[in-house]
C-alpha atoms as one frame of an Amber mdcrd trajectory, in Angstrom:
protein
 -64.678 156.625  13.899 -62.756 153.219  13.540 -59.722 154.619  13.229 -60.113
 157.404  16.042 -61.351 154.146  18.341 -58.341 152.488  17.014 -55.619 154.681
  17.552 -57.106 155.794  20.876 -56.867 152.149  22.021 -53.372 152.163  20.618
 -52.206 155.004  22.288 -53.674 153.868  25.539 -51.973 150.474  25.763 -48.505
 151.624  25.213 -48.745 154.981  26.857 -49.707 152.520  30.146 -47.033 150.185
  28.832 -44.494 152.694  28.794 -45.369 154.341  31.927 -44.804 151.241  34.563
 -41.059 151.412  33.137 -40.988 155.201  33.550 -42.344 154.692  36.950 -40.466
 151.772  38.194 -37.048 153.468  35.972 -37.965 156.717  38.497 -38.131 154.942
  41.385 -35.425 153.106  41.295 -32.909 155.985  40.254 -32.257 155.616  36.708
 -31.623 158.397  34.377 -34.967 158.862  31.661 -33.406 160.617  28.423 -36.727
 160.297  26.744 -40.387 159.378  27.279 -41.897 158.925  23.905 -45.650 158.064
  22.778 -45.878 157.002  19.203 -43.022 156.028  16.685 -41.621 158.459  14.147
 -40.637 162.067  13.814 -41.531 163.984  16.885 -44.533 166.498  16.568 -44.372
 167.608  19.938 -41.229 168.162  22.348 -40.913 169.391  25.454 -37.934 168.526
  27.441 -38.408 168.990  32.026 -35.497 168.188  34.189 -33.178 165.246  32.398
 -36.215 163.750  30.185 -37.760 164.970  27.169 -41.300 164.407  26.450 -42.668
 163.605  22.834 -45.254 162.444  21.083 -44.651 161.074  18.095 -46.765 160.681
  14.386 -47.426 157.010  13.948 -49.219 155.969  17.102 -47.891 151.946  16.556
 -45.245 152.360  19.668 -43.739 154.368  22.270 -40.595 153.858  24.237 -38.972
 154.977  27.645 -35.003 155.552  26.846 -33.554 155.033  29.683 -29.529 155.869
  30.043 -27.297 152.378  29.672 -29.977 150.314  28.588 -28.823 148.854  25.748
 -25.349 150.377  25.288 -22.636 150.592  28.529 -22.790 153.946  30.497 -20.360
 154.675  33.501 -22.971 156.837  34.581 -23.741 155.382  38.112 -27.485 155.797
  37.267 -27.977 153.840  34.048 -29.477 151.042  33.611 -26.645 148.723  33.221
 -24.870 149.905  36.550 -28.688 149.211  38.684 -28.718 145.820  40.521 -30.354
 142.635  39.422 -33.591 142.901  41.177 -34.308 146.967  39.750 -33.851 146.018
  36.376 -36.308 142.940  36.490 -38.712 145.454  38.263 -38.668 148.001  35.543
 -38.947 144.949  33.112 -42.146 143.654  34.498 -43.440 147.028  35.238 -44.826
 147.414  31.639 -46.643 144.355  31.200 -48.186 144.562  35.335 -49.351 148.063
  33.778 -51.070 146.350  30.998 -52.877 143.640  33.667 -53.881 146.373  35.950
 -55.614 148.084  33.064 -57.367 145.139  32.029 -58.467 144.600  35.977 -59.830
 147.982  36.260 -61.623 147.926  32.723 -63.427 144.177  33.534 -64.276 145.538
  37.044 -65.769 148.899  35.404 -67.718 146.634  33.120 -68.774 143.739  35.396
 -69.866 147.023  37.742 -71.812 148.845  35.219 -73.767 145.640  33.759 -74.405
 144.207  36.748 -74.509 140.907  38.616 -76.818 138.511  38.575 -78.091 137.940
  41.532 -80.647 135.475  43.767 -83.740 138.003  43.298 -86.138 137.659  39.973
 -86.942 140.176  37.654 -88.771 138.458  35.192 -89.984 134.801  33.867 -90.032
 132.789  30.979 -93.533 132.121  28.971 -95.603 129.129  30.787 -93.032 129.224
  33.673 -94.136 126.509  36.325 -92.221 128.862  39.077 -94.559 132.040  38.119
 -97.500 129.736  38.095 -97.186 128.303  41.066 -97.138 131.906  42.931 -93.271
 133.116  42.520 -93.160 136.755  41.541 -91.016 139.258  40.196 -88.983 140.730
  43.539 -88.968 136.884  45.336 -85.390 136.338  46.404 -84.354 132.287  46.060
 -83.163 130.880  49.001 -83.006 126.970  48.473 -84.044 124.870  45.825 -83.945
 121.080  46.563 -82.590 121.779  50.031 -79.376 123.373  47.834 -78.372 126.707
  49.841 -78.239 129.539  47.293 -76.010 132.326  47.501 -75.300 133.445  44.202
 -76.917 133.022  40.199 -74.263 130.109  39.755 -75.423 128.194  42.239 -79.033
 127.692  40.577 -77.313 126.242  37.846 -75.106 123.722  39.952 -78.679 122.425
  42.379 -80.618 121.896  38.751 -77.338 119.765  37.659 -78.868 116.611  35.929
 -82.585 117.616  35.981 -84.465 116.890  33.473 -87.796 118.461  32.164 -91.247
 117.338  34.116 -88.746 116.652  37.385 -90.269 118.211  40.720 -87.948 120.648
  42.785 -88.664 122.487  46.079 -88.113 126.192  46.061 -88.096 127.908  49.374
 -87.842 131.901  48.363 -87.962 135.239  50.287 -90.810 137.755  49.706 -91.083
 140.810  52.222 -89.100 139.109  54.787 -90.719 136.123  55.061 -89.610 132.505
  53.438 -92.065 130.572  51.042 -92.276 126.953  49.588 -93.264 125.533  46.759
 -92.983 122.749  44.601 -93.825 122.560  40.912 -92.062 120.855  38.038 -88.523
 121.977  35.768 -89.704 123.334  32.410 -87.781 122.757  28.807 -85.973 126.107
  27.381 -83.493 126.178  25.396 -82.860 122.648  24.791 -82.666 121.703  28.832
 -84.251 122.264  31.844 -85.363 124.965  33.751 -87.032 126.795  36.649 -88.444
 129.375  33.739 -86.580 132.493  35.753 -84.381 135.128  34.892 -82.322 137.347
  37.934 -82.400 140.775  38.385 -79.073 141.958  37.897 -77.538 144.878  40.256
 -74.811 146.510  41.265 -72.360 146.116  43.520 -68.550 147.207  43.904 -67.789
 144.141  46.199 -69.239 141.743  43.151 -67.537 143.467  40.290 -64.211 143.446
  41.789 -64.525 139.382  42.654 -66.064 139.291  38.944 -63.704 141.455  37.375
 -60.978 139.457  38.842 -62.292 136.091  38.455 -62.643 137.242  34.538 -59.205
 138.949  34.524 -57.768 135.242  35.813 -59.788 132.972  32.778 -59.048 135.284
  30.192 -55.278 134.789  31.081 -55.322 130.936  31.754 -57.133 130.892  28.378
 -54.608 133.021  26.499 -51.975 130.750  27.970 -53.889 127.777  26.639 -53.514
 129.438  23.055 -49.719 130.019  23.098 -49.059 126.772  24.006 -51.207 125.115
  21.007 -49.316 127.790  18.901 -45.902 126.406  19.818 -47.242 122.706  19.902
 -48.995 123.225  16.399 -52.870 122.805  17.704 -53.019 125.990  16.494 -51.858
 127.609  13.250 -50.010 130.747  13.058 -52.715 132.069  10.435 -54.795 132.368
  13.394 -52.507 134.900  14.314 -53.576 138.873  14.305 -51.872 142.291  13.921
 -52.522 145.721  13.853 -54.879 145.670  10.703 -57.044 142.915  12.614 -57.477
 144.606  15.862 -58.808 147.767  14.072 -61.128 145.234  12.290 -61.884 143.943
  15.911 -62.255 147.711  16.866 -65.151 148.386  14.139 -66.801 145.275  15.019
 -66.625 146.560  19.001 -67.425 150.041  18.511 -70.833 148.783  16.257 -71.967
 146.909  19.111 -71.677 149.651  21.930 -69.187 151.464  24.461 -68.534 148.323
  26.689 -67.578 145.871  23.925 -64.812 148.257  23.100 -63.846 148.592  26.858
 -63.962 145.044  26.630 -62.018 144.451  23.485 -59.214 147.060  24.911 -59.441
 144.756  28.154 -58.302 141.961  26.542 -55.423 142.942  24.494 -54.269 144.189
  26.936 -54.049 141.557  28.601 -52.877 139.825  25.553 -49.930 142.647  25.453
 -48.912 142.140  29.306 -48.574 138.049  28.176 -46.837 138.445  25.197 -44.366
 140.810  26.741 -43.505 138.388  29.442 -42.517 135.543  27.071 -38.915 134.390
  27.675 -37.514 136.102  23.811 -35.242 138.274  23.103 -36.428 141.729  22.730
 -39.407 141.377  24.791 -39.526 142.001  28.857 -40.007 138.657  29.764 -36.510
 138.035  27.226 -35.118 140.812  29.274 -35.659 139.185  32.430 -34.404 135.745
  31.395 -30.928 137.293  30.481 -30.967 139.367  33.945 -30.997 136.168  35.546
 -28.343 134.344  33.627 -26.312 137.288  33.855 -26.795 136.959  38.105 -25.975
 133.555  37.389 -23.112 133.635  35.427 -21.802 137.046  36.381 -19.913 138.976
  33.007 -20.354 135.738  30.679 -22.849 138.132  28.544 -21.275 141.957  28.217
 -24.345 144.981  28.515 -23.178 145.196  24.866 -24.018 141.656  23.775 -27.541
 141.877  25.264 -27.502 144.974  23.502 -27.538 142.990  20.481 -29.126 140.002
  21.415 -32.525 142.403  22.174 -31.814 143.817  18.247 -31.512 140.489  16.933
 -34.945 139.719  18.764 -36.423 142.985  17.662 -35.333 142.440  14.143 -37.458
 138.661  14.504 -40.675 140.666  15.766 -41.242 143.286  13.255 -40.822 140.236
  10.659 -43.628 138.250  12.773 -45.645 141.792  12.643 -45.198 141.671   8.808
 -45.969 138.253   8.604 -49.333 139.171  10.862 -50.009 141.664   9.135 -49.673
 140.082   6.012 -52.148 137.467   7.438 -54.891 140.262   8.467 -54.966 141.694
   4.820 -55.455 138.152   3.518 -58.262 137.229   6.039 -60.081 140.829   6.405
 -59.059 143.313   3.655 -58.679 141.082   0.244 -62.482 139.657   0.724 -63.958
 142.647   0.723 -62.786 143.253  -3.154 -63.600 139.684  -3.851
């Protein structure tokens, strides 16, 4: 079942991948000779209009071969004859894919587990709240004269407590608003109202969640390149195929969402990656679009051409240096 989770997630990411340049290839008039999934000899053709369709046996790639695009064509709709602006597009059309996916998977998973929200479902043993007359159902309004509108904002009016303080609680039960005061009790090493919130569902809250989660995983992921390049971070940490269908199995054993979760972020990792300024990679692709605007013929279609197999060449060493890493770190202890 790892593998099938695996090489479904695989196939996912790069068929999406692929498909914003097919799209944005499409709509901006360039010729598609092929639309691949997978790597490898084809095990399924099928060829409509000017594209042919495959799918391919090692599902570790895909591509979208579009006429001109590494080679010159004087056909007047390859790649190399579009304008500036329609070849960046298709460039960043891939990894945009990639972040929409992760978008809609974090908003399908902050959606189906739910917000917290201001209302209580439960409380913790000896809560002060519960004994003082708070049930399950009361809706929190204010606490310490602190307006509360969401979970967060419990948090942020209990900032400094400390355990035996008192705290006014003005809640909502049937329509009508209720005061108390009692004291904070210790959990978990700080203080607390002794509460926990009912979580539901709404789309308007999973879409602000999804896309407030969306934005920190990618600041984070940002974070992590940077330490790579400046050295806070070794390359060792780095992971390849073999560790993200280690990452898979540990996913899968802890439920459906985890993997949604899991696919979520690589993705995301996948759309950031693909946007660095190197050779071979879109973001690469973009750089040289612009210094090609800039400087007009200085760099030939056919040196790009082999600038992007130079850079190619330096990524499937970094993948066998990754992978190398994974076997080390995942595969060698479990013989030890």
């Amino acid at each position: 079942m790892t593998v099938i989770y695996a090489v479904l997630m695989f196939c996912v990411l790069i068929f999406i991948h692929e498909l914003g340049h097919f799209i944005a290839a499409k709509k901006c008039g360039v010729k598609v000779n092929q639309f691949a999934l997978g790597m490898g000899p084809a095990i399924f053709k099928k060829q409509k209009g000017e594209t042919e369709y495959s799918l391919r046996i090692f599902p570790i790639g895909g591509f979208c071969a579009m006429e001109g695009e590494d080679t010159e064509s004087e056909d007047s709709r390859a790649y190399n004859n579009k304008k500036p602006w329609q070849k960046a597009l298709i460039a960043f059309a891939g990894p945009a894919m990639n972040v929409v996916l992760a978008l809609i998977l974090m908003c399908i998973i902050m959606f189906a587990m739910g917000t917290a929200s201001t209302r209580i479902d439960s409380f913790v043993d000896g809560s002060p709240a519960q004994a003082a007359g708070m049930k399950a159902g009361d809706e929190i309004v204010k606490i310490n004269d602190v307006k509360i509108s969401e979970w967060n904002d419990v948090g942020e009016a209990l900032e400094g407590a400390k355990t035996g303080d008192k705290v006014s609680i003005v809640y909502k039960r049937d329509g009508k608003e209720n005061t108390i005061n009692t004291e904070l009790m210790e959990s978990e090493g700080r203080a607390m109202i002794g509460i926990t919130p009912k979580h539901e569902r709404h789309v308007g809250n999973a879409l602000v969640s999804g896309v407030k989660t969306t934005f920190n995983m990618t600041t984070q992921m940002y974070t992590v390149i940077k330490q790579l390049f400046t050295g806070e971070v070794s390359t060792k940490e780095l992971s390849g195929p073999v560790g993200i269908v280690y990452m898979v199995n540990q996913s899968a054993s802890m439920g459906l969402f985890y993997f949604f979760y899991l696919m979520a972020v690589i993705s995301l990792n996948l759309a950031i990656v693909n946007l660095l300024p190197l050779p071979a990679l879109d973001g690469g692709r973009i750089v040289l679009i612009g210094i090609k605007k800039i400087t007009g013929k200085a760099i030939s279609d056919k040196t790009e051409g082999m600038i992007n197999t130079v850079g190619l060449v330096l990524l499937l060493t970094l993948m066998v240096y990754v992978t190398w890493n994974d076997i080390i770190k995942f595969i060698v202890p479990i013989f030890n």
